[in-house]
Backbone bond lengths (Angstrom), bond angles and torsions (degrees), N, CA, C in turn:
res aa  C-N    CA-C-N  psi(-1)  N-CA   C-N-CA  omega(-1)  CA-C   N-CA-C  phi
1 X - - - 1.443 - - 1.525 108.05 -
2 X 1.644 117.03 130.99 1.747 111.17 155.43 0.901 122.17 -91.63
3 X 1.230 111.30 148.13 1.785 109.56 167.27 1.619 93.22 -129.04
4 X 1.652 100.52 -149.94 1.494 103.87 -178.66 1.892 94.54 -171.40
5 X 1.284 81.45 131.89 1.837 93.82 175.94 1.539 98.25 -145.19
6 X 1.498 89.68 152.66 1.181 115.26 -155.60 1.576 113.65 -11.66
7 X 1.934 103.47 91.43 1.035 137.14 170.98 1.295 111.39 57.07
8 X 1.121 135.91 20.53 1.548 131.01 152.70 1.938 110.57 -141.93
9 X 1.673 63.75 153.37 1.795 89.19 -162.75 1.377 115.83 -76.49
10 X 1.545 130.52 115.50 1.579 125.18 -177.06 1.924 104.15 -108.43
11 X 0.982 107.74 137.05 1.159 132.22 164.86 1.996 117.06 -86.72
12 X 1.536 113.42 110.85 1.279 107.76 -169.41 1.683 100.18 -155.31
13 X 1.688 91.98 147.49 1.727 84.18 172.75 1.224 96.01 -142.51
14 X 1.373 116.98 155.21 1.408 135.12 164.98 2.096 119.78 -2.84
15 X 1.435 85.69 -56.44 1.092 90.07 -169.95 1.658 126.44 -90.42
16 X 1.834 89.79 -6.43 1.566 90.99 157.23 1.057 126.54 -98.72
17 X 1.511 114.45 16.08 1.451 117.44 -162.45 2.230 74.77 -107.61
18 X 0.775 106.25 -24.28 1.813 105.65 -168.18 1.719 109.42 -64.32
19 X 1.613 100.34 -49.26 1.242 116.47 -164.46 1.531 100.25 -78.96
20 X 1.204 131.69 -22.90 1.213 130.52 -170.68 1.825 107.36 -90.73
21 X 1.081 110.29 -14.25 1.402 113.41 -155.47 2.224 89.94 -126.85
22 X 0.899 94.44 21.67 1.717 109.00 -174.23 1.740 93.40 -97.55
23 X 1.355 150.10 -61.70 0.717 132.74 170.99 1.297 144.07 -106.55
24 X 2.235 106.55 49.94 1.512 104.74 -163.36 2.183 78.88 -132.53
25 X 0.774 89.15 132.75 1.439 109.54 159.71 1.289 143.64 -37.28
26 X 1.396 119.65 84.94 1.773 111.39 -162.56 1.639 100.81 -32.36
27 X 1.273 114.13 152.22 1.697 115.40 150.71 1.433 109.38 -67.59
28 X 1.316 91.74 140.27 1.572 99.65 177.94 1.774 109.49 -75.74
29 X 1.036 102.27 156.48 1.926 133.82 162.21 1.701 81.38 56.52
30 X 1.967 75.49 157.80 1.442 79.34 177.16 1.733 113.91 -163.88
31 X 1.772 78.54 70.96 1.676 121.16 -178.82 1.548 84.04 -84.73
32 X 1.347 112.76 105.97 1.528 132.46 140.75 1.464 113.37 112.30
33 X 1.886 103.81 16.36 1.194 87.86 -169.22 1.624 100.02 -128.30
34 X 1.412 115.88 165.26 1.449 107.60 -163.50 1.414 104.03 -123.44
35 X 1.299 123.01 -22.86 1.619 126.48 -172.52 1.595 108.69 -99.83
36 X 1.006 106.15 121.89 1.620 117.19 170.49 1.558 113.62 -129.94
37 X 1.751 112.69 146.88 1.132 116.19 -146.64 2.086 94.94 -112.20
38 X 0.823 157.73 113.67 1.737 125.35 -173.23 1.346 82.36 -115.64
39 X 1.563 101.63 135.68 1.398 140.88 -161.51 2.079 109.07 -157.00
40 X 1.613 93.29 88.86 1.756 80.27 171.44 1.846 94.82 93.75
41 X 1.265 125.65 21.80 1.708 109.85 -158.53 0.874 119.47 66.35
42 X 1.764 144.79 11.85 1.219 122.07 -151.06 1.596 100.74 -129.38
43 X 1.131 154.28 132.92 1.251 134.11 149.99 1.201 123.48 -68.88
44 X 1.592 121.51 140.54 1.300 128.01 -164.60 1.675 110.13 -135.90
45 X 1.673 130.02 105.42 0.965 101.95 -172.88 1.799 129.83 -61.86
46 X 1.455 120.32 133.02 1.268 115.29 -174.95 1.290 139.90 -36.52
47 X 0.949 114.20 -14.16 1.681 120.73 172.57 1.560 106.05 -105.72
48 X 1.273 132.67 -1.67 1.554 129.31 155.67 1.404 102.03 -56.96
49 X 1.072 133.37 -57.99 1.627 137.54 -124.93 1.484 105.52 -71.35
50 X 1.826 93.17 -65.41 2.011 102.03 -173.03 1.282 117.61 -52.76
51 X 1.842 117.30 -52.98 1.341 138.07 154.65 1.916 91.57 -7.21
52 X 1.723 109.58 -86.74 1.193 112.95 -133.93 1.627 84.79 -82.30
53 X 1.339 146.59 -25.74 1.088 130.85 176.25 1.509 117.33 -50.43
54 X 0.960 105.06 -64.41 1.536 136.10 -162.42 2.032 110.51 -80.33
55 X 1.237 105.28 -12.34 1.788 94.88 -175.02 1.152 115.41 85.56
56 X 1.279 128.88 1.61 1.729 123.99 -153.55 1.728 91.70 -100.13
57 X 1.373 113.23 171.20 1.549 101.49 151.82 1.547 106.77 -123.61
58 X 1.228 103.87 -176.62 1.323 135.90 -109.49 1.860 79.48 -79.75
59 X 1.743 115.79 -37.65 1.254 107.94 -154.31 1.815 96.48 -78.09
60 X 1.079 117.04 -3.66 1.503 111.94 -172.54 1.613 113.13 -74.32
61 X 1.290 108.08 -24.67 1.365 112.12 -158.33 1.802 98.39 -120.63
62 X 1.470 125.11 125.64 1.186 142.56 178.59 1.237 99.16 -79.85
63 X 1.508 123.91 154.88 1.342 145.47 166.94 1.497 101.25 -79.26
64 X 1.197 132.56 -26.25 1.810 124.04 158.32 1.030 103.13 -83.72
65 X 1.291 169.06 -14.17 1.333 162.96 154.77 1.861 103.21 -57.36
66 X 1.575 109.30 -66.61 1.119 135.95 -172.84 1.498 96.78 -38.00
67 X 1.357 118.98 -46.76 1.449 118.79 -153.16 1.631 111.77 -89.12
68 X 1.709 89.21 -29.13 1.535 90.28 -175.92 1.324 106.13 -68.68
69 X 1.497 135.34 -54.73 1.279 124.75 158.30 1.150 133.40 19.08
70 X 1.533 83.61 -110.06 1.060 110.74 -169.97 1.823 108.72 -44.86
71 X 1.286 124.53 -55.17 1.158 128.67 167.19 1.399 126.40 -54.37
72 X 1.625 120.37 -4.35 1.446 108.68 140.40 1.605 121.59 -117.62
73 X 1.324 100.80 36.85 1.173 98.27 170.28 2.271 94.09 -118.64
74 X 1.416 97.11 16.03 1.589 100.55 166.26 1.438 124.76 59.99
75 X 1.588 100.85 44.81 1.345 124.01 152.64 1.848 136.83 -104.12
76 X 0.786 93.96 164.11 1.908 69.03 -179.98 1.112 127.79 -131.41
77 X 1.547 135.83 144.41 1.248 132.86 -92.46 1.394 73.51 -160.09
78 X 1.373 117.99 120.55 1.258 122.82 158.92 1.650 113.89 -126.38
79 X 1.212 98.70 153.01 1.818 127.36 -166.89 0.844 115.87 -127.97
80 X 1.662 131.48 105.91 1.549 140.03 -152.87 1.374 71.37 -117.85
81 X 1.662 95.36 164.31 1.468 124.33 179.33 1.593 106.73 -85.04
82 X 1.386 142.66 142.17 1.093 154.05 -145.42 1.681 91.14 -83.79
């Protein structure tokens, strides 16, 4: 799948987003946060993932960007109540 953040175009699929994110560590607790990514069994909060896939940091990539993603790249995306 392409997308494009802030003005350049990344090329990514599911399964490189799996293998890359196979040996990094959910962030712990998850006092204040509402988007979680499950990848591997694991929950991952949503704005960890692209960040650590991709090299970018953290302020480049939105948690509505983050989510749409990932959710068409056919992961699933859960949204706890605040």
């Amino acid at each position: 799948m392409e997308f494009t953040i802030g003005r350049k175009t990344y090329s990514l699929t599911s399964e490189q987003v799996e293998t890359c994110m196979r040996d990094v560590t959910p962030e712990g607790g998850r006092s204040g946060r509402r988007h979680f990514v499950v990848i591997g069994k694991r929950e991952y909060p949503i704005t960890q993932v692209l960040p650590e896939v991709l090299g970018l940091s953290r302020a480049d990539v939105t948690t509505y960007r983050a989510r749409d993603i990932l959710k068409r790249l056919g992961f699933e995306v859960i949204e706890r109540a605040a």
